[in-house]
C-alpha positions as CSV (number, residue, x, y, z in Angstrom):
1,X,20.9,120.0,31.6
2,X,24.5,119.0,32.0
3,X,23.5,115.6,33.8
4,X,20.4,115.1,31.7
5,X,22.6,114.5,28.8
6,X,25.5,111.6,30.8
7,X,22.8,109.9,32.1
8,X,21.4,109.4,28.6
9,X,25.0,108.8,27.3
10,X,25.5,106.2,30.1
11,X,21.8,104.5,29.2
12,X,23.0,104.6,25.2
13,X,26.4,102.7,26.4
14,X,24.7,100.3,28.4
15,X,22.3,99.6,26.3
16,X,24.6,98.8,23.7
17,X,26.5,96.5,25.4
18,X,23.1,94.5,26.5
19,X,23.5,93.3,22.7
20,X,27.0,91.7,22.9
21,X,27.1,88.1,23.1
22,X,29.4,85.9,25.1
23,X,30.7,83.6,22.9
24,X,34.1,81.9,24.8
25,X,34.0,78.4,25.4
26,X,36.0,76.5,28.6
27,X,34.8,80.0,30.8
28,X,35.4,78.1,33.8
29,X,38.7,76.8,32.6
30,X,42.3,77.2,34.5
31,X,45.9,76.5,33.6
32,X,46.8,72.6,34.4
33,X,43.4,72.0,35.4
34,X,42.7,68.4,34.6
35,X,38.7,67.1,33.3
36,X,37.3,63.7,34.2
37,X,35.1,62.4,31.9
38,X,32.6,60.7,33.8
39,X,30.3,59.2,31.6
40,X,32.5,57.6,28.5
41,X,30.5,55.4,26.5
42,X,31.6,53.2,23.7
43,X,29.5,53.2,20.1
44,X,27.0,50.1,20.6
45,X,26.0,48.5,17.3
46,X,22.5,48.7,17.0
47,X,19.5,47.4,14.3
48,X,20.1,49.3,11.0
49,X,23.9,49.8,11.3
50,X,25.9,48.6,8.8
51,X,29.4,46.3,9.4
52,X,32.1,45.5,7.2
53,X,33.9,42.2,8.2
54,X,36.8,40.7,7.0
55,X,38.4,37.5,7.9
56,X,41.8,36.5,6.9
57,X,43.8,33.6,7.7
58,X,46.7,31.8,6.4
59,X,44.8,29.7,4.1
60,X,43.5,32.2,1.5
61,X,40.6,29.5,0.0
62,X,39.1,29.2,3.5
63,X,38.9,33.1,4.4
64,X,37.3,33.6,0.9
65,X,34.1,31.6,1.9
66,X,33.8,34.4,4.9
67,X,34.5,37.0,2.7
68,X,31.4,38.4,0.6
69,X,32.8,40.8,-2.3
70,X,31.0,42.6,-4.7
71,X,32.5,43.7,-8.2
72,X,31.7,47.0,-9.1
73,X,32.0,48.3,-12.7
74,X,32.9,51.8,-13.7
75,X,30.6,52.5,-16.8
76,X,33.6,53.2,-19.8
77,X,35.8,50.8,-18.1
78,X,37.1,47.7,-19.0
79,X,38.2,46.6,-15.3
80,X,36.2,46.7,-12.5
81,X,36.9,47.1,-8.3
82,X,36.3,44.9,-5.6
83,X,34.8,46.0,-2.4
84,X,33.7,44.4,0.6
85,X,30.0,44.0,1.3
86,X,28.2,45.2,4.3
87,X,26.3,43.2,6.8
88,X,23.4,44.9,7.9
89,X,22.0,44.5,11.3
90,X,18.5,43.3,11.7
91,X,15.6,44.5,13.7
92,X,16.5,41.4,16.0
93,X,19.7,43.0,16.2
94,X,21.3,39.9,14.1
95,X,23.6,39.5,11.2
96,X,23.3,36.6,8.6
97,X,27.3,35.6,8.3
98,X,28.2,33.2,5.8
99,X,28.5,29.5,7.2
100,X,27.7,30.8,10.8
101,X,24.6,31.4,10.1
102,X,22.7,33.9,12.4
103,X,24.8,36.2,14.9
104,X,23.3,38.6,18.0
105,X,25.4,41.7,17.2
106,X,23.4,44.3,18.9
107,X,24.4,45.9,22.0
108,X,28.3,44.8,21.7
109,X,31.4,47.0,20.9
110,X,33.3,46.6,17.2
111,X,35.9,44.4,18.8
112,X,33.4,42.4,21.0
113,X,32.1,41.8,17.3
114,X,35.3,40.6,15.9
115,X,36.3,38.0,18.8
116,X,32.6,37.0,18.9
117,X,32.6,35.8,14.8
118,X,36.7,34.6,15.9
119,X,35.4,32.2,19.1
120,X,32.3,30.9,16.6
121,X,34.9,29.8,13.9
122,X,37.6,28.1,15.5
123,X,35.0,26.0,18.2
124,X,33.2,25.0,14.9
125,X,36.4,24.0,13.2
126,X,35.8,26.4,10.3
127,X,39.7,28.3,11.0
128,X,42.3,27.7,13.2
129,X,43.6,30.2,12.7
130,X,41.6,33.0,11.8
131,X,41.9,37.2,12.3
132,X,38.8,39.2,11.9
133,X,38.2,42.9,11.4
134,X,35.1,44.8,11.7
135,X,34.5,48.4,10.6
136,X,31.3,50.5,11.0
137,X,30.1,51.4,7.0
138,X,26.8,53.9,8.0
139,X,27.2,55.5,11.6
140,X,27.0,59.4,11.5
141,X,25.2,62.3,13.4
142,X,23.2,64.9,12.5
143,X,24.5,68.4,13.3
144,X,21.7,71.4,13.1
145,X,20.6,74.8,13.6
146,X,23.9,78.0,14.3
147,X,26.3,76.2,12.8
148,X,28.7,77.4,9.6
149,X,28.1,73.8,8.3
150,X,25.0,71.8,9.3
151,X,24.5,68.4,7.7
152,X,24.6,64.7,8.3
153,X,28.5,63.5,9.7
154,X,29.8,59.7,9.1
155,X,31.9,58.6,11.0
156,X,33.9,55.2,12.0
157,X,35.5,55.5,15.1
158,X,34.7,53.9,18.0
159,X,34.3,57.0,20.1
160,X,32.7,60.6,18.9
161,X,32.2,63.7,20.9
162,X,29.6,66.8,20.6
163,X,33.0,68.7,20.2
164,X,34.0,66.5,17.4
165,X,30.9,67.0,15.7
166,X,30.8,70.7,16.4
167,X,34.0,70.7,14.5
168,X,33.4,68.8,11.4
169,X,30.4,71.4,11.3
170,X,32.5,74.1,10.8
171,X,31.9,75.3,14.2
172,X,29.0,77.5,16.1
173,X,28.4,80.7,14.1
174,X,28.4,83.7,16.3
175,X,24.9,83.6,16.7
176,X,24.7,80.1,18.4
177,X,23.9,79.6,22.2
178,X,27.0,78.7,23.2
179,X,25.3,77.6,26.9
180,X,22.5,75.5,25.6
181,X,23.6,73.1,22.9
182,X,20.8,69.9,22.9
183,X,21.8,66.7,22.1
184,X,18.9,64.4,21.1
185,X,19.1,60.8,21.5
186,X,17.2,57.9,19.8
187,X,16.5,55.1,22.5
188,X,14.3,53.0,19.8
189,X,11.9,54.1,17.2
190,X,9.7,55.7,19.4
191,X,11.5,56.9,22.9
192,X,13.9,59.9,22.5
193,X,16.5,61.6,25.1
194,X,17.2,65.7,25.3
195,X,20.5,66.6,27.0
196,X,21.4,69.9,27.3
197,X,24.7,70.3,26.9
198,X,26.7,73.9,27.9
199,X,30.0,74.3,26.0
200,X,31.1,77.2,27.9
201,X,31.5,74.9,31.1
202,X,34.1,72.4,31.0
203,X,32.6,70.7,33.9
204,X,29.4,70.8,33.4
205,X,30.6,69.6,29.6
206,X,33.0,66.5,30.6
207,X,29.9,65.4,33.0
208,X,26.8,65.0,30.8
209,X,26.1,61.9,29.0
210,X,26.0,63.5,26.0
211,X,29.7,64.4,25.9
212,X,29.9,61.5,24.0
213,X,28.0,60.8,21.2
214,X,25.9,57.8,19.9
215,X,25.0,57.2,16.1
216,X,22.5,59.3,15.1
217,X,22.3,61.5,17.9
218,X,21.2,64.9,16.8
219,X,23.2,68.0,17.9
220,X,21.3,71.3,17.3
221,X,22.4,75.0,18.0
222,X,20.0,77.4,19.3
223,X,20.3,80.9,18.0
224,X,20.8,83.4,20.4
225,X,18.3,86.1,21.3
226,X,19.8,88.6,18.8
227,X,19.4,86.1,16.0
228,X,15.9,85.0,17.3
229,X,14.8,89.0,16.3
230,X,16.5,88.8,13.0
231,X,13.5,86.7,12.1
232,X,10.8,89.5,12.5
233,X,10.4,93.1,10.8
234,X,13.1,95.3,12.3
235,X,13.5,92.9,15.2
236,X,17.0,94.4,16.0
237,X,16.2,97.9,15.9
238,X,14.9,98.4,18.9
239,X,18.3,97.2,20.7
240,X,21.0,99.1,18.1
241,X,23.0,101.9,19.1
242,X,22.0,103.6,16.2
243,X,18.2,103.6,17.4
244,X,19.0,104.8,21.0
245,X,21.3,107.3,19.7
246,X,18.1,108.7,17.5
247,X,16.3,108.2,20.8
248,X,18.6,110.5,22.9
249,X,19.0,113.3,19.9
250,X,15.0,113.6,20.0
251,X,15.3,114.1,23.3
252,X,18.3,116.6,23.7
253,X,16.1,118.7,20.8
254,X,12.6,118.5,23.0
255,X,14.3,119.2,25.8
256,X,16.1,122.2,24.3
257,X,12.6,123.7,22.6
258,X,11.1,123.3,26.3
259,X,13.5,124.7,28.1
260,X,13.8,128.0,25.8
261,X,10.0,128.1,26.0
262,X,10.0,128.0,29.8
263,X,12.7,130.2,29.7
């Protein structure tokens, strides 16, 4: 009787801790130990993105013919703001820029942008001297699924990570597979890439290709098997400490009855 009831106090503990999930990132992680990333990649504009350019040079007049404003009104004001326009990129992956006329912007970097539009106006004579900047206006990601705050994330940098976005999320609840994360990426309109992505090894992390982000990759969070039960009629009973604990008291009393009746 003695060893009937630890071995069903040693099933109840291990049962319990069955339902405990591992939820450390970096696991593989050491003191000083240095990361390569090996697949960086730079944001590439692409069709649909949306640029903000300005051009300045010394003579104000001539920038002003590059420069497309827009004046906004506040509704109750007497004043109004100017902001700077946005060029969007084409399906042909081109800009229309005033003067310059058409410009193939897809596929290059924000800076290969800005000495691209700086090369076209001095060899046409439009600005000797002329500095150009160019800012992304629409790029973001979408961040789903076990996160404390999913959405749709703009940013304007030229580089993003899956931890970056994770963060601006709020971070994986305590539900979220931790070892799993899928990063889905838009080739074109119709051709899509899944990377898996596992947070909880830093190697395995700084090596995918989705370590770095694109614009409008989407990042879900799986739940976890626990969470995955929440979503059917006592789906977590069956694994609670509470249930197995009923479990070994019905038990300890049948076996109790049989023993005095065999007694």
């Amino acid at each position: 009787m003695k060893n009937f009831f630890i071995s069903i106090a040693v099933f109840i503990v291990a049962m319990s801790s069955c339902s405990t999930p591992n939820v450390s990132y970096f696991q593989d992680m050491k003191s000083n130990q240095n990361e390569v990333v090996k697949n960086a990649l730079d944001v590439r504009i692409r069709p649909d993105d949306k640029l903000t350019i300005v051009v300045k040079s010394q003579d104000q007049r001539l920038s002003e013919l590059f420069n497309l404003a827009i004046y906004t009104q506040r509704v109750g004001s007497s004043g109004g703001a100017q902001q700077m326009s946005g060029y969007t990129v084409n399906s042909q992956g081109n800009i229309n820029f005033p003067v310059l006329g058409e410009l193939h912007v897809a596929g290059l970097m924000r800076e290969e942008v800005e000495q691209l539009i700086k090369r076209e106006l001095i060899n046409r004579k439009q600005i000797n001297d002329p500095h150009v900047t160019v800012e992304y206006a629409n790029l973001s990601v979408n961040v789903m699924g076990e996160v404390n705050k999913p959405g749709r994330y703009s940013f304007d940098r030229d580089h993003i990570t899956v931890l970056d976005a994770l963060s601006m999320a709020g971070d994986l609840t305590i539900f979220g597979q931790r070892d799993s994360v899928k990063v889905v990426r838009a080739n074109n309109l119709t051709d899509h890439t899944t990377y898996v992505v596992n947070l909880q090894n830093a190697n395995e992390l700084y090596a995918s290709p989705a370590f770095y982000l694109q614009q409008n990759d989407v990042v879900y969070v799986a739940p976890n098997e626990y969470r995955a039960r929440q979503s059917t009629v006592n789906g977590n009973n069956v694994r609670s400490t509470s249930f197995w604990i009923s479990i070994a008291s019905l038990a300890a009393s049948l076996t109790s009855v049989i023993y005095m009746i065999v007694k």
